[in-house]
C-alpha positions in Angstrom: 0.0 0.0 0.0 1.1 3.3 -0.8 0.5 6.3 0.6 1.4 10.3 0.0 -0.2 12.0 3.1 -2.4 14.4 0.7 -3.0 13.9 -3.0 -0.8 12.1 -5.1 2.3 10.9 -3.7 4.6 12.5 -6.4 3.4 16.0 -5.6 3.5 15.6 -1.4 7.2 14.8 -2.1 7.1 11.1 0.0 5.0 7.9 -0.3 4.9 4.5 2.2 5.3 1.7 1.2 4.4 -1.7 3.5 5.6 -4.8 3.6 8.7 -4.7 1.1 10.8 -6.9 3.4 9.7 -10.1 5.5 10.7 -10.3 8.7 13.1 -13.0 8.4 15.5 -10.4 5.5 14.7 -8.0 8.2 15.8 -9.6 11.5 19.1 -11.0 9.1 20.0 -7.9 7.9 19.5 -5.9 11.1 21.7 -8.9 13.0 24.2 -7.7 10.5 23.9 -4.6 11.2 24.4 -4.4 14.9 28.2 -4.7 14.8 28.9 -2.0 12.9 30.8 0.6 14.8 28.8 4.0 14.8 28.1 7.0 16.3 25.1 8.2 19.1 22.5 8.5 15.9 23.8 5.3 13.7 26.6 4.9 11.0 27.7 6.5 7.6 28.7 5.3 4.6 27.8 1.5 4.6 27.8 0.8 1.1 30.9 -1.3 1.6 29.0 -3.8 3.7 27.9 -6.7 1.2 24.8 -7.0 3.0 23.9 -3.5 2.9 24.5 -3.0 -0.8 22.8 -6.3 -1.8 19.2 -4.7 -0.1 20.2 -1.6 -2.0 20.0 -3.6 -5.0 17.4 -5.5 -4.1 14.6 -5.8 -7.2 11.6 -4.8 -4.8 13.5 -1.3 -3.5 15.1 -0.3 -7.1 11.6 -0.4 -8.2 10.1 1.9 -6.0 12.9 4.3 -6.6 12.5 3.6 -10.3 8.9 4.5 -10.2 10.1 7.9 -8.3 12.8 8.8 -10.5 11.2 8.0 -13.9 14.4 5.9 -14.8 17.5 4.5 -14.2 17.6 4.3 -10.6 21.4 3.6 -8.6 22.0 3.0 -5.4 24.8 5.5 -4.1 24.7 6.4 -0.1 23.6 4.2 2.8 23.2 5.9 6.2 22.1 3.4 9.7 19.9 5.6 11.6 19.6 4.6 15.1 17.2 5.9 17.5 17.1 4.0 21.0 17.1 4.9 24.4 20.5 5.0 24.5 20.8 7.0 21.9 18.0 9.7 21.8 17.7 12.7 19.3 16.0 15.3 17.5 16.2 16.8 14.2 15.0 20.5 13.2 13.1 21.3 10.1 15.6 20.9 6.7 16.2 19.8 3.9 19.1 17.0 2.9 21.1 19.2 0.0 24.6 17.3 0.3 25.5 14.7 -1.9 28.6 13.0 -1.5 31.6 13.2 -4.8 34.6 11.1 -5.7 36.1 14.7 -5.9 36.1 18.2 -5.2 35.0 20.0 -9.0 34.2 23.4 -10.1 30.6 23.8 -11.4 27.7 26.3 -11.3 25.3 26.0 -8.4 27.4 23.5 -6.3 29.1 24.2 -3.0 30.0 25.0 -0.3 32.2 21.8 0.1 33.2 19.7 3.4 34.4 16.6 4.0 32.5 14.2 6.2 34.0 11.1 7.6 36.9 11.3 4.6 33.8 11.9 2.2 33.8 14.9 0.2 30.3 16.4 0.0 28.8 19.1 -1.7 25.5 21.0 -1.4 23.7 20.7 -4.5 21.2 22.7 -6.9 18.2 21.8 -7.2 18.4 20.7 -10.4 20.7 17.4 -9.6 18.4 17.1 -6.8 15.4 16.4 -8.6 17.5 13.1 -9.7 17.6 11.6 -6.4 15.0 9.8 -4.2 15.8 8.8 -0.6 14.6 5.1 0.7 13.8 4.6 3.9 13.7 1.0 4.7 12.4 0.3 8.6 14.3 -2.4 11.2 11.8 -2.0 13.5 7.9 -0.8 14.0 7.7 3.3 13.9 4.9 4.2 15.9 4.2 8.0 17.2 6.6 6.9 20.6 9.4 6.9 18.8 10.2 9.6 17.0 8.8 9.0 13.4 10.0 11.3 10.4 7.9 14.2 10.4 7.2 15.6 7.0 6.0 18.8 5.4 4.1 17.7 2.3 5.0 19.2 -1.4 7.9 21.4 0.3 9.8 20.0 -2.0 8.6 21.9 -5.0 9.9 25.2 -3.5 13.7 24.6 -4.0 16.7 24.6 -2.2 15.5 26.9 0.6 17.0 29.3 3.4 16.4 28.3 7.4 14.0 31.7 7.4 11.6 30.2 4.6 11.7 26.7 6.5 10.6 28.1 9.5 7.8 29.7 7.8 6.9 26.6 5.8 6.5 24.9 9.3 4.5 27.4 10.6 2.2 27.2 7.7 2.2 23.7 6.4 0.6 21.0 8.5 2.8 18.1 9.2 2.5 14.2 8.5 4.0 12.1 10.6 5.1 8.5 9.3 4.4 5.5 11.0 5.9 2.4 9.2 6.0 -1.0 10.3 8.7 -3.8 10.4 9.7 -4.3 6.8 8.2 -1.0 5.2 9.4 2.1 3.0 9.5 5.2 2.9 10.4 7.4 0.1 11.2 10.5 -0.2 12.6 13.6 -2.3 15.7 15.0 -0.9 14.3 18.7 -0.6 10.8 17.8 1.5 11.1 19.6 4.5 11.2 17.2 7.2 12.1 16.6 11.6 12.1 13.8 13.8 10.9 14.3 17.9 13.0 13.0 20.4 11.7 9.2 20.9 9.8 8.9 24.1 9.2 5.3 24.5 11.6 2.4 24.7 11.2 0.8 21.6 14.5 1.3 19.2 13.8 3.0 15.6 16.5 1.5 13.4 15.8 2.7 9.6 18.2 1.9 7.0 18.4 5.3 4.9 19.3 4.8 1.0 19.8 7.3 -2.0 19.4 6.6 -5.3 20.3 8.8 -8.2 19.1 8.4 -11.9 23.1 8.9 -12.8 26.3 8.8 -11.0 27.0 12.2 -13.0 24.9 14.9 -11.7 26.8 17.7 -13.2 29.3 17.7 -16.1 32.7 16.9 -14.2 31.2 15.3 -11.2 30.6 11.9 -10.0 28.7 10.9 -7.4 31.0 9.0 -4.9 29.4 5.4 -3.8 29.3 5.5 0.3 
């Protein structure tokens, strides 16, 4: 079942999707997943892991992001979000505009450039943006106790976008929050304005967060780094 908050999903900017995983790939893949060394809020840049690149490539998640992008549809950046008890956190209204690049390259509309965990990113136009779709594949049940992604629906249509006009959006917008269970998706366009609460029950939200891009070259001179 899919589901876009308000109207169609591809103008709210984000659609669920239940059920993509069983719970046997689940349970296996977060088993994998618990020895990876990480930070309070999860782990960057697990690409590398066999495991983590194989669901990337899985034929059920490709399609989704397929079916977003219009296209060709590559799996680049996996990010372990890890939300716990032990490890509790909020997140602000924003928008994710840095994509990560083999190397540092001159072109109009990117920048400014850091370097994150020996990654070098760069924030992005909204041009290249338009060719990426987040997955957001859930470990565990996300319920309103612990901390789902809060969205802004069709945010996304308004651009890269100052803190002062985010902070207006979420004054004017109503919010969705997403509750997925065990197994599900979420997808969702880089520029949606979005915020997670602090959780405030016991239960851990693990979510397995995966970009895909139509193309590895976003910009004439750039490549996309795999991470």
């Amino acid at each position: 079942m899919r589901w876009g908050g308000r109207g169609d999903n591809f103008a709210s900017g984000f659609g669920i999707t239940e059920g993509v995983l069983g719970a046997d790939e689940v349970e296996a893949l977060g088993a994998r997943l618990r020895g990876v060394p990480r930070t309070r809020a999860g782990a960057r840049h697990l690409m590398a892991l066999p495991e983590v690149a194989a669901v990337a490539g899985d034929s059920r998640l490709v399609a989704i992001a397929k079916e977003w992008l219009g296209g060709a549809a590559i799996p680049f950046k996996a990010t372990l979000f890890d939300k716990s008890p032990g490890g509790n956190w909020l997140v602000t209204w924003h928008q994710d505009t840095a994509l990560p690049l083999r190397e540092r390259g001159e072109a109009p509309g990117w920048g400014p450039w850091s370097v994150k965990s020996r990654v070098t990113y760069a924030k992005a136009p909204a041009s290249a943006l338009a060719g990426v779709i987040a997955l957001r594949l859930h470990l565990d049940d996300c319920g309103p106790d612990n901390g789902p992604l809060r969205v802004l629906p069709g945010t996304h249509a308004s651009g890269v976008l100052d803190q002062p006009s985010i902070h207006r959006l979420a004054s004017t917008v109503e919010p969705v929050d997403c509750r997925v269970r065990r197994g599900g998706v979420i997808a969702m366009r880089p520029l949606l304005v979005h915020a997670s609460t602090k959780a405030i029950g016991s239960a851990p939200r693990r979510v397995l967060h995966i970009e895909y891009a139509r193309s590895l070259h976003p910009a004439p001179g750039l490549e996309l780094e795999v991470a």
